[in-house]
C-alpha positions in Angstrom: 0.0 0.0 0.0 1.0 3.5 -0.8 1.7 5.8 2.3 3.5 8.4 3.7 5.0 10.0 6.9 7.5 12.9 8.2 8.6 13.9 11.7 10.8 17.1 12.3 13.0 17.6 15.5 14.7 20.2 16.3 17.6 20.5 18.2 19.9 23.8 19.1 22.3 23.3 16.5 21.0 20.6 13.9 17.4 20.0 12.3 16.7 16.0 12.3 13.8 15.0 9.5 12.5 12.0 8.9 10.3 10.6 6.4 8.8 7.1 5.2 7.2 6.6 1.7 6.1 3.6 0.4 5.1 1.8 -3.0 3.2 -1.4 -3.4 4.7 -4.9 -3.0 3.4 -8.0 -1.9 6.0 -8.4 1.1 8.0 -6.2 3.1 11.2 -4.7 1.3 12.9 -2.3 3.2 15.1 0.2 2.9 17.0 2.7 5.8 18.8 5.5 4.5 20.4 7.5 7.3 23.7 9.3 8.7 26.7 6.8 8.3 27.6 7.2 12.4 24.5 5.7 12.9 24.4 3.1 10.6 24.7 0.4 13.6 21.6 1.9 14.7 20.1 0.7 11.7 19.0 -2.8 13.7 16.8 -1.3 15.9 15.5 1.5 13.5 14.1 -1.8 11.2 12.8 -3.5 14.2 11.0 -0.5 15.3 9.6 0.3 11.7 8.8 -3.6 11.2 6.6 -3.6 14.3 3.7 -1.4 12.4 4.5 -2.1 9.0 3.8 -5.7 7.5 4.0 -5.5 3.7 5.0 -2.7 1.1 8.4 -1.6 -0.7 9.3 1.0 2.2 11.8 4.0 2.0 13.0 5.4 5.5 15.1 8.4 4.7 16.9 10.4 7.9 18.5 14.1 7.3 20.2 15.6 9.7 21.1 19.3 8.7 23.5 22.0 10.2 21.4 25.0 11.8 24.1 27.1 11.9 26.4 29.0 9.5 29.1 26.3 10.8 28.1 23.8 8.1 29.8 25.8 5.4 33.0 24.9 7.2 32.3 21.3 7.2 32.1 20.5 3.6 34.0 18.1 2.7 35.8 19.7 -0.4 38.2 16.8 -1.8 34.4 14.2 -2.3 32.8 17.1 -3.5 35.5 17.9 -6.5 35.2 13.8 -6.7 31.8 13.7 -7.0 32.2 16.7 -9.8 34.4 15.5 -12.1 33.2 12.0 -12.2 29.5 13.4 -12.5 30.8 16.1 -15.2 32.4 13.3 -17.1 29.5 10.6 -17.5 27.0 14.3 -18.5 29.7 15.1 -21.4 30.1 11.2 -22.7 25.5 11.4 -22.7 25.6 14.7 -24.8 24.0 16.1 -21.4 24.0 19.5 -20.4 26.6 20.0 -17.0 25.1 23.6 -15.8 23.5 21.7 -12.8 25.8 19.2 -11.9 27.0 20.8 -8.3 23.7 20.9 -7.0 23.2 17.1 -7.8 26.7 16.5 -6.2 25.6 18.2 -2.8 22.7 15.4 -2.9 25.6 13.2 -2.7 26.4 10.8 0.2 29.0 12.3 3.0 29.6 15.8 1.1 29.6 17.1 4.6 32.2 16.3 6.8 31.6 14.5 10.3 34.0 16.1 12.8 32.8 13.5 15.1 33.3 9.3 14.5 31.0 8.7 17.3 27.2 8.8 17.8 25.9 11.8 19.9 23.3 9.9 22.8 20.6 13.2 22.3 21.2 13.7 18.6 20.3 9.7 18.7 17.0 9.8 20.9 16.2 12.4 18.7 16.4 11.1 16.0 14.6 7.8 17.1 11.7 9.6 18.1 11.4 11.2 15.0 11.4 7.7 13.9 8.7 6.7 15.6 6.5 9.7 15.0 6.8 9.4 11.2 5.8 5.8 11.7 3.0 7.0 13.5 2.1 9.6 10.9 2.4 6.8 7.8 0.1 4.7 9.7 -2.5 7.0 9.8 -2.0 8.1 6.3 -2.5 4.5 5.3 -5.1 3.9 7.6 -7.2 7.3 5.9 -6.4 5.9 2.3 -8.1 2.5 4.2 -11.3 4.2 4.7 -11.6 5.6 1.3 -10.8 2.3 -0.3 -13.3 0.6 2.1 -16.2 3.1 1.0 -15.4 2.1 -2.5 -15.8 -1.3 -2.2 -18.7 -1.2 -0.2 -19.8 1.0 -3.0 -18.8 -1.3 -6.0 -20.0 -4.4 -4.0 -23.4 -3.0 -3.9 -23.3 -2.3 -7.5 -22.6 -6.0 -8.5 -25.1 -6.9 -6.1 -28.2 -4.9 -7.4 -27.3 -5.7 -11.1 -27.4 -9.1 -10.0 -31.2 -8.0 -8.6 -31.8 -7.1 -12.2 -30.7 -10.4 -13.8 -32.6 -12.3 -11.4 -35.7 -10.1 -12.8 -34.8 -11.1 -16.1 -34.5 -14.6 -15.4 -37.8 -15.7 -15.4 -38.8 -14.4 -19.1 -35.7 -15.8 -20.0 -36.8 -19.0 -19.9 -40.0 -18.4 -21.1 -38.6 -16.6 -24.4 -36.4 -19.8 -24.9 -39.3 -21.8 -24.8 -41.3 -19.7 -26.7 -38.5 -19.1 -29.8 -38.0 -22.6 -29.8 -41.9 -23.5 -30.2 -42.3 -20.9 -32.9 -39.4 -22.4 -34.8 -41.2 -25.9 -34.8 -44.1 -24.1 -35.5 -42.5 -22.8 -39.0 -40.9 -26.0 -40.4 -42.2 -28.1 -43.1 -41.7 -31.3 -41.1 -43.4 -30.2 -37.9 -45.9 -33.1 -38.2 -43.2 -35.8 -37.7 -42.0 -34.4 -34.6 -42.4 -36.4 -31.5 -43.9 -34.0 -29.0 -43.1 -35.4 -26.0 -39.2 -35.5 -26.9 -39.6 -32.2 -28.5 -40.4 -31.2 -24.1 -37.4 -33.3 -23.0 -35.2 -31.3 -25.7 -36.9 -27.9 -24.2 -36.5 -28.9 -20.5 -32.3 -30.1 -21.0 -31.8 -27.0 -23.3 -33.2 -24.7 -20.5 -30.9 -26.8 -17.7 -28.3 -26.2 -19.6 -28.4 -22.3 -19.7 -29.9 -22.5 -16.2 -27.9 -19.9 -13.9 -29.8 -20.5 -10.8 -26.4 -22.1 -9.0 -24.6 -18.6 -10.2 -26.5 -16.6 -9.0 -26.8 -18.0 -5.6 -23.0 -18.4 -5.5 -22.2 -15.0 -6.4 -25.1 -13.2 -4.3 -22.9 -15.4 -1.5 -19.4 -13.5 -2.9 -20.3 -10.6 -2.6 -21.7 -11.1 1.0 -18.7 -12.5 2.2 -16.4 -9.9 0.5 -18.1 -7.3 2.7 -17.7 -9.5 5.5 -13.7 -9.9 4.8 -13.2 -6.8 4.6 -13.6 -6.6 8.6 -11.0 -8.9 8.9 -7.3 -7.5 9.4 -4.5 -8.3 6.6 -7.1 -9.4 4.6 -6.4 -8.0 1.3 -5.0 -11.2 0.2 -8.4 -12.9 0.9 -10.3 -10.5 -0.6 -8.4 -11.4 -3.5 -9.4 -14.7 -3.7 -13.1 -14.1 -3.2 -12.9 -11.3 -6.1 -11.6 -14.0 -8.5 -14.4 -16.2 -7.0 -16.8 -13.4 -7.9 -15.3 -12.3 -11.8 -15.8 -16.6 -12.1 -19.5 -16.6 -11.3 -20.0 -13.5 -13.1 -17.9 -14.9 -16.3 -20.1 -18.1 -16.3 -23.8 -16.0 -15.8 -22.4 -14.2 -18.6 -22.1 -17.5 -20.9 -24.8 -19.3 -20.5 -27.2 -16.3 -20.3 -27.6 -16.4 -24.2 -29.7 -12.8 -23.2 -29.2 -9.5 -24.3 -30.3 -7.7 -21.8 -28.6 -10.3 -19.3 -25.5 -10.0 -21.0 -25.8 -5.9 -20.5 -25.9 -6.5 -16.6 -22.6 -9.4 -16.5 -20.8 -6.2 -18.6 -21.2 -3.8 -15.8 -20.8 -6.1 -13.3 -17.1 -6.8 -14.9 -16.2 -3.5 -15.1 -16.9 -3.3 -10.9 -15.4 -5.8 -10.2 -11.9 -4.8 -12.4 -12.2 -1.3 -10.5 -12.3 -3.6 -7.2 -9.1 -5.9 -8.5 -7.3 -2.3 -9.2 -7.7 -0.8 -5.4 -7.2 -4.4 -4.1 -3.7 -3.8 -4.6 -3.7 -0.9 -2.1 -5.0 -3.7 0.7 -2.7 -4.8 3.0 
């Protein structure tokens, strides 16, 4: 699922930010960008993160940026003219223009000098909690995009189902036309004298079994019930899965053994629900 978070801190002579974006992605990949004096921190940061998040290809970047005019002083020249000429050299050997290469270079890993090699105890706890209030914010963002998603399939789920109303309106006269174009066409042959009546009926009753949707209907009326049901459930998005491919099937059958126009209108909207459904399902942890 998509999501997003930031956390500020400030501090007397640095400004800590931290943010967490996510893609979608069926398990959990992440990634922890942050200062390299932390980086043994990085343990506990993915513990802590892991705890809320179960499944999505997660970023967690962590800036921590000089208040003061003192920052200036800590560049660290020699990576910087590195970073230049190898940057200015693979631009020139593209045909690309190299007017903005310098501010792509300050983006650059460690182009600011660390006058200390070892972690600073408040800079850390500041940082963690920064952590763990981004966390708290991308929760909540995904939990909001939840609620909207959750709307829409009530929404769609209610559309499949009262189409469905419709096609078991239609059912009835369904049959009845079958019966009736069939009758009429015996009606017109030439040979309509040497047809055995009573196995003309059986041919009527095993034609009409055979384009019978009764079963389909049932079964997908049950679907859809039990996809709004699901939907209570936690981490079900997987599930819910399952039943929509449960639903499309009973849908995709109704649809071939109709052999009615105005039946076959209904099983087309139904489909186009149901792939709006399969689209958001993705978002559904």
């Amino acid at each position: 699922m998509t999501g997003y978070g930031k956390a500020v801190k400030e501090l007397p002579q640095k400004k800590i930010t931290v943010e967490v974006r996510s893609l979608n992605s069926k398990q959990l990949d992440l990634n922890v960008r942050m200062p390299s004096v932390y980086r043994e921190k990085e343990s506990e940061v993915r513990g802590e993160i892991s705890k809320t998040v179960e499944r999505g290809k997660v970023d967690v970047s962590v800036y921590v940026e000089n208040a003061s005019e003192e920052a200036v002083a800590n560049l660290n020249k020699t990576l910087i003219a590195a970073y230049h000429k190898e940057l200015k050299k693979v631009a020139e050997s593209l045909g690309e223009k190299t007017d903005d290469i310098l501010s792509l270079v300050m983006r650059m890993p460690d182009v600011m000098k660390s006058e200390r090699q070892e972690p600073d105890e408040e800079e850390w706890k500041a940082i963690y909690s920064a952590i763990v209030e981004s966390v708290k914010a991308f929760s909540k963002f995904r939990e909001d995009e939840g609620a909207v998603l959750e709307k829409e399939f009530v929404e769609r789920i209610n559309i499949i189902a009262k189409k469905l109303e419709e096609i078991v309106g239609l059912d009835p006269q369904r049959a009845a036309n079958v019966r009736e174009r069939l009758q009429k066409s015996l009606a017109e042959s030439s040979a309509k004298d040497a047809v055995d009546m009573n196995r003309f009926e059986q041919e009527i009753i095993y034609y009409l079994e055979k384009f019978d949707i009764t079963e389909e209907k049932l079964r997908l009326k049950t679907h859809c019930d039990y996809f709004l049901k699901t939907m209570k459930e936690d981490s079900s998005g997987r599930k819910l899965g399952f039943i929509a491919q449960e639903i499309g099937r009973e849908i995709n059958t109704i649809g071939s053994k109709a052999n009615d126009a105005g039946i076959q209108k209904f099983v087309v909207e139904m489909k186009d629900e149901l792939e709006k459904i399969k689209e958001q399902l993705l978002n559904v942890l």
